[in-house]
C-alpha positions as CSV (number, residue, x, y, z in Angstrom):
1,X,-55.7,-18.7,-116.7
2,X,-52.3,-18.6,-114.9
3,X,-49.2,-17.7,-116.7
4,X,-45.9,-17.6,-115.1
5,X,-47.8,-16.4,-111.8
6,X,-49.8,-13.9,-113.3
7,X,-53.4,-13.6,-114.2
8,X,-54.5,-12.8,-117.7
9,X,-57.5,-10.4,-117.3
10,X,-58.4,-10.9,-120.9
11,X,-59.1,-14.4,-120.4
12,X,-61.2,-13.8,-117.4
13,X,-65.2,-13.4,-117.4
14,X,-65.6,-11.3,-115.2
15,X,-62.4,-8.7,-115.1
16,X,-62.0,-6.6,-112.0
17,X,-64.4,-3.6,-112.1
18,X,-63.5,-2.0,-108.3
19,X,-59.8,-1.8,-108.2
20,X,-58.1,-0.4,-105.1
21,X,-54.3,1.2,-105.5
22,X,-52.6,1.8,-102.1
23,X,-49.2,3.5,-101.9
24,X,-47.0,6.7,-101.2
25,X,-44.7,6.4,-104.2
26,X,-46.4,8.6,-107.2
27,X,-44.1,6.8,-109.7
28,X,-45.4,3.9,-108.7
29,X,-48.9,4.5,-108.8
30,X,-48.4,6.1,-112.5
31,X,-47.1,2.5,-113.3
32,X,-49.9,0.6,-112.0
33,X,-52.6,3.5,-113.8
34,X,-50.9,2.4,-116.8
35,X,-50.6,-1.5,-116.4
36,X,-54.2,-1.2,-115.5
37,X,-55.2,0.8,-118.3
38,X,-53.6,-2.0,-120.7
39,X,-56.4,-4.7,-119.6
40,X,-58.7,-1.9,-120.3
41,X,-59.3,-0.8,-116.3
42,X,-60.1,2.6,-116.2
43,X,-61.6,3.4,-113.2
44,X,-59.7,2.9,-109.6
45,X,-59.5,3.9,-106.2
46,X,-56.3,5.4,-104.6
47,X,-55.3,5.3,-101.2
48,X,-52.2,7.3,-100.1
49,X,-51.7,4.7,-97.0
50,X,-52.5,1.8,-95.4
51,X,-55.3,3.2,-92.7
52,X,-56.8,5.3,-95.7
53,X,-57.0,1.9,-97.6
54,X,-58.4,0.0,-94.6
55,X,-60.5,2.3,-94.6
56,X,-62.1,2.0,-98.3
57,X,-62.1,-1.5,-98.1
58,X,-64.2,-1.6,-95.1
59,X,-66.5,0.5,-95.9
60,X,-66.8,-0.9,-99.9
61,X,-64.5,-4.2,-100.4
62,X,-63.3,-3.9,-104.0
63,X,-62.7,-6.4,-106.6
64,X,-58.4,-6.1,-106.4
65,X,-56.5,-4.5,-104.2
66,X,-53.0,-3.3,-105.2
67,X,-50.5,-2.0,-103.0
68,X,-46.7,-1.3,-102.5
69,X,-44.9,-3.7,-99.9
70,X,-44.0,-0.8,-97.7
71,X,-47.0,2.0,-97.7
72,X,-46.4,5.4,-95.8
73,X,-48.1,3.9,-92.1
74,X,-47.7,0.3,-92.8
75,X,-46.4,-2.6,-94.4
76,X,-48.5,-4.8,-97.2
77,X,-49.0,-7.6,-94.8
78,X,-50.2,-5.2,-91.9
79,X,-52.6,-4.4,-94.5
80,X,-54.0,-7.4,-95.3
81,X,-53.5,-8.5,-91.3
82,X,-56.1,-6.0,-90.9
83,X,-58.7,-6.0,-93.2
């Protein structure tokens, strides 16, 4: 179910098992751990960069990929452009 644009994970099935965080900003990564952790997420990949993350998700595409805009090596959509 959608709710003002966002997904609620505890109405979902099948929640995300494989998540993928991508960024260079530790604060930020703490604050996705811990918005993940509240739908009951524990376990997640990090990426410190982009090519790291292109990386993971070529070699094992996860379930949800989350990322800041502007990563160490690359922007979000250079990201996604190349994956």
């Amino acid at each position: 179910m959608l709710m003002n644009n966002a997904l609620e994970f505890d109405e979902l099935r099948n929640p995300p098992h494989d998540v993928l965080l991508a960024g260079g900003n530790e604060s930020h990564l703490r604050i996705d751990r811990g918005c993940l952790r509240s739908f009951r997420i524990l376990e997640f990949r990090n990426a410190s960069g982009g090519v790291q993350a292109a990386r993971m998700m070529a070699k094992e595409p996860p379930d949800l990929v989350l990322c800041d805009d502007t990563l160490t090596d690359m922007s979000a959509a250079q990201l996604l452009i190349s994956t």
